[in-house]
C-alpha positions as CSV (number, residue, x, y, z in Angstrom):
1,X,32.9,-3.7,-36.9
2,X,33.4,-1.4,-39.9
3,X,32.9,2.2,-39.7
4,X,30.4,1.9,-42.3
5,X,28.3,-0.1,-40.3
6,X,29.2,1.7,-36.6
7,X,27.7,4.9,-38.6
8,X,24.5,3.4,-39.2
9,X,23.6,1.2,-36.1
10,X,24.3,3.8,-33.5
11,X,22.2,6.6,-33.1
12,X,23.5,9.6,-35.1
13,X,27.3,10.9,-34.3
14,X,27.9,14.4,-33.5
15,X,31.5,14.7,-35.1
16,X,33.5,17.7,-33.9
17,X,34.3,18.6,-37.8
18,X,32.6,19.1,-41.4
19,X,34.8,18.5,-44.1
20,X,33.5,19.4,-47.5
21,X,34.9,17.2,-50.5
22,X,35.0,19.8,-53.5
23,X,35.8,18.2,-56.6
24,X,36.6,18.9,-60.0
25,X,33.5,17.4,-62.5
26,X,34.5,19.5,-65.7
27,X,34.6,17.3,-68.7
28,X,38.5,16.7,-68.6
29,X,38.0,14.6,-65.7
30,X,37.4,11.8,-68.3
31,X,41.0,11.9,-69.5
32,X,42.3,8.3,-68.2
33,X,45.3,8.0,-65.4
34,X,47.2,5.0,-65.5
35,X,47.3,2.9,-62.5
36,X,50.6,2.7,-60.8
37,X,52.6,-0.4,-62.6
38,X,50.8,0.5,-66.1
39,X,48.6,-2.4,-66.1
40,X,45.3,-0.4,-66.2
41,X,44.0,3.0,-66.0
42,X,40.8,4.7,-64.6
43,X,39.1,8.0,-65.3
44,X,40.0,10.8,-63.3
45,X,36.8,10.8,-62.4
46,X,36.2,7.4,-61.1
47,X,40.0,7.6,-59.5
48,X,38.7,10.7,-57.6
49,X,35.2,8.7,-56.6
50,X,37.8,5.9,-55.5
51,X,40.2,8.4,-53.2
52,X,36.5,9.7,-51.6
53,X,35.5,5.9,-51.0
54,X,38.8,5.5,-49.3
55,X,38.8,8.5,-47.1
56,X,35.2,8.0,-46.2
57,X,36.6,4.6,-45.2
58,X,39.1,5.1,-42.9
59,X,37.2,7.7,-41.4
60,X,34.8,8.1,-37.6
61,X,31.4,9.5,-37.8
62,X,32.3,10.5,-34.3
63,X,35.2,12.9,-35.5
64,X,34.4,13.8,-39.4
65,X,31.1,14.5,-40.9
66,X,31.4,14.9,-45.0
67,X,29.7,16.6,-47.4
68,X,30.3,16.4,-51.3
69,X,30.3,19.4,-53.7
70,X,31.1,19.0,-57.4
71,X,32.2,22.4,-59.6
72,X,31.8,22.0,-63.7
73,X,30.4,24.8,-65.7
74,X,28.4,25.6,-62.3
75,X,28.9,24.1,-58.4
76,X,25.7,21.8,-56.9
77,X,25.6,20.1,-53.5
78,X,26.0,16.4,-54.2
79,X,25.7,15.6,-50.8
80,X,25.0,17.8,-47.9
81,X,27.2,17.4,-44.5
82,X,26.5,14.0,-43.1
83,X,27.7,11.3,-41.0
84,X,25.6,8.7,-42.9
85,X,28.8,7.0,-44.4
86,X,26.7,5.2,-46.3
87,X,24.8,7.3,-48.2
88,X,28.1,9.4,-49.1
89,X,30.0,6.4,-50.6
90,X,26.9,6.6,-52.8
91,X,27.2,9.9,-53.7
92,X,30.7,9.9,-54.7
93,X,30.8,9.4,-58.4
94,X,30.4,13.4,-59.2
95,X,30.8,13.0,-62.9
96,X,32.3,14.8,-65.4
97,X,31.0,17.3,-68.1
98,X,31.2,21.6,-68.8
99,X,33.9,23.7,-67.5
100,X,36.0,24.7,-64.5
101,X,33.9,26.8,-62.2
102,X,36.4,26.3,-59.0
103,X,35.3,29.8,-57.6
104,X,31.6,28.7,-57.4
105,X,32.9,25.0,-56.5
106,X,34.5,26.8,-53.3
107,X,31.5,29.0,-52.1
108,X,29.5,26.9,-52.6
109,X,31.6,24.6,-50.1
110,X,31.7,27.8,-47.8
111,X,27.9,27.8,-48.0
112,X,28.1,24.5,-46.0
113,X,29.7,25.5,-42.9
114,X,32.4,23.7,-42.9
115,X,35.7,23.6,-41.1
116,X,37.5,22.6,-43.9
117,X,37.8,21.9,-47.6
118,X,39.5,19.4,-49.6
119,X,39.6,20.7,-53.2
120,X,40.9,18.9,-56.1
121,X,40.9,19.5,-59.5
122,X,42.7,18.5,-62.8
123,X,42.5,21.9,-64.6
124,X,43.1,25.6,-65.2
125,X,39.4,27.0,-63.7
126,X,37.4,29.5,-66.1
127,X,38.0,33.2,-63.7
128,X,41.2,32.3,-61.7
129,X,41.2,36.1,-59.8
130,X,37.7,34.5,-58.7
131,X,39.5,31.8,-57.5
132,X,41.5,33.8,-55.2
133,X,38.7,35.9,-54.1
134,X,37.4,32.6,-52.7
135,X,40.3,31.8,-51.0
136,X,40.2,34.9,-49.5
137,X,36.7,34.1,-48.4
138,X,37.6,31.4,-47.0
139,X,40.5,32.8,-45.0
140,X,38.4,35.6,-43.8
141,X,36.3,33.1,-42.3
142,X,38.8,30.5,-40.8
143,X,38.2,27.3,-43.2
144,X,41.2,25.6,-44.4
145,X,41.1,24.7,-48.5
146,X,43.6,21.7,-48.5
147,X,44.2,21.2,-52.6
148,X,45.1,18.5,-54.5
149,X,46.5,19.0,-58.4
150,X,46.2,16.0,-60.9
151,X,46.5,16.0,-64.4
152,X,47.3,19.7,-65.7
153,X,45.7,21.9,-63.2
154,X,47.2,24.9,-62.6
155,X,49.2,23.9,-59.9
156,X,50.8,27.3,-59.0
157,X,47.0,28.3,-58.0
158,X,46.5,25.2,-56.0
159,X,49.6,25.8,-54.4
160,X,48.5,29.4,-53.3
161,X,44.7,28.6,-52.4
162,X,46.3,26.2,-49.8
163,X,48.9,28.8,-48.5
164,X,46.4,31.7,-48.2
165,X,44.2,29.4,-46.1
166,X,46.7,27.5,-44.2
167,X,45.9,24.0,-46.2
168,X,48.0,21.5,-47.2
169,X,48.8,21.0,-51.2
170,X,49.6,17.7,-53.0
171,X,50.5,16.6,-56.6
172,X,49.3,13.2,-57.7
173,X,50.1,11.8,-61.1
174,X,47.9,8.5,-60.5
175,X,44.9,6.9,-58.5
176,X,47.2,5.3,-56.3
177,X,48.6,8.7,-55.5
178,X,45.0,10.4,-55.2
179,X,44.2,7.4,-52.9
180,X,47.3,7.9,-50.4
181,X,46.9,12.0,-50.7
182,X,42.9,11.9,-49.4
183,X,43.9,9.6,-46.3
184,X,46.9,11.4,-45.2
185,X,45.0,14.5,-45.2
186,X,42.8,12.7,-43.0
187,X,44.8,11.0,-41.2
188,X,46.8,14.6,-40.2
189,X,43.2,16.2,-39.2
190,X,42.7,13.3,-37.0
191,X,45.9,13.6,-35.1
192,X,45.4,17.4,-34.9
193,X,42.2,17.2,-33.8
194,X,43.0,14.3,-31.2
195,X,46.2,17.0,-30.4
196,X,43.7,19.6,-29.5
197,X,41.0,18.1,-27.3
């Protein structure tokens, strides 16, 4: 049996984290990324709704509970913090349109609860000193920002958000790479959270 369909014949799961998915939905995320072998290319956008479908996927409802927050010219709650697997896989097309509001992308994320972020984007964001003050925030408050860079974000500021919080950063050139970098993150959680109880 699936998780998908575990998540919604059991009675609801109480999973021991939140992860809050925070991605990029400025209007760059259009720009196409070509699939691995150059056959065919996707959005950035849809390649990023594709890495959440596969996370999501090879997830528990019993250990992870996700929400979805999408940052353009200004951060909304796509979907709040859920173990309803379901109803997150179809939430995660975020878009694309506006600019790069990653500071209000990330407090929003805080605003959540969770114990961790995952935070990708494919840009340089509008305030970047913002940026780091919510980083900072986050730090201050114990949530890891794990980050992921495609296209031409500013990957030296991805780099650092992830170090000031104790997050993991990754580089990913195409939506096979975006795929792989979203499940070892979970897959690393898992087995760290498996470690610890």
């Amino acid at each position: 049996m699936s998780n998908l369909v575990k998540s919604q014949s059991q009675s609801p799961a109480r999973a021991t984290e939140r992860v809050i998915l925070c991605a990029d939905a400025s209007g760059s995320m259009e720009t196409r990324m070509t699939i691995h072998g150059g056959a065919d290319s996707l959005t950035r956008a849809r390649a990023t709704s594709e890495a959440m479908r596969a996370i999501i996927d090879v997830s528990s409802p019993s250990i992870t509970e996700y929400g979805i927050v999408a940052f353009a010219s200004r951060a909304h709650v796509v979907m709040p913090p859920t173990t309803n697997y379901l109803s997150l896989l179809s939430k995660a097309y975020v878009g694309s349109q506006g600019t790069t509001s990653m500071h209000d992308g990330i407090e929003t994320a805080l605003g959540l609860s969770p114990s961790r972020i995952i935070l990708l984007s494919d840009g340089a964001p509008d305030y970047p000193n913002s940026v780091l003050a919510a980083a900072t925030h986050a730090a201050e408050m114990g949530v890891k920002i794990d980050t992921i860079s495609i296209g031409d974000s500013d990957e030296v500021l991805m780099q650092r958000i992830a170090e000031m919080t104790g997050g993991f950063w990754r580089m990913c050139q195409n939506p096979d790479d975006l795929v792989d970098a979203f499940c070892a993150l979970e897959s690393r959680a898992r087995l760290l959270l498996e470690h610890i109880g």
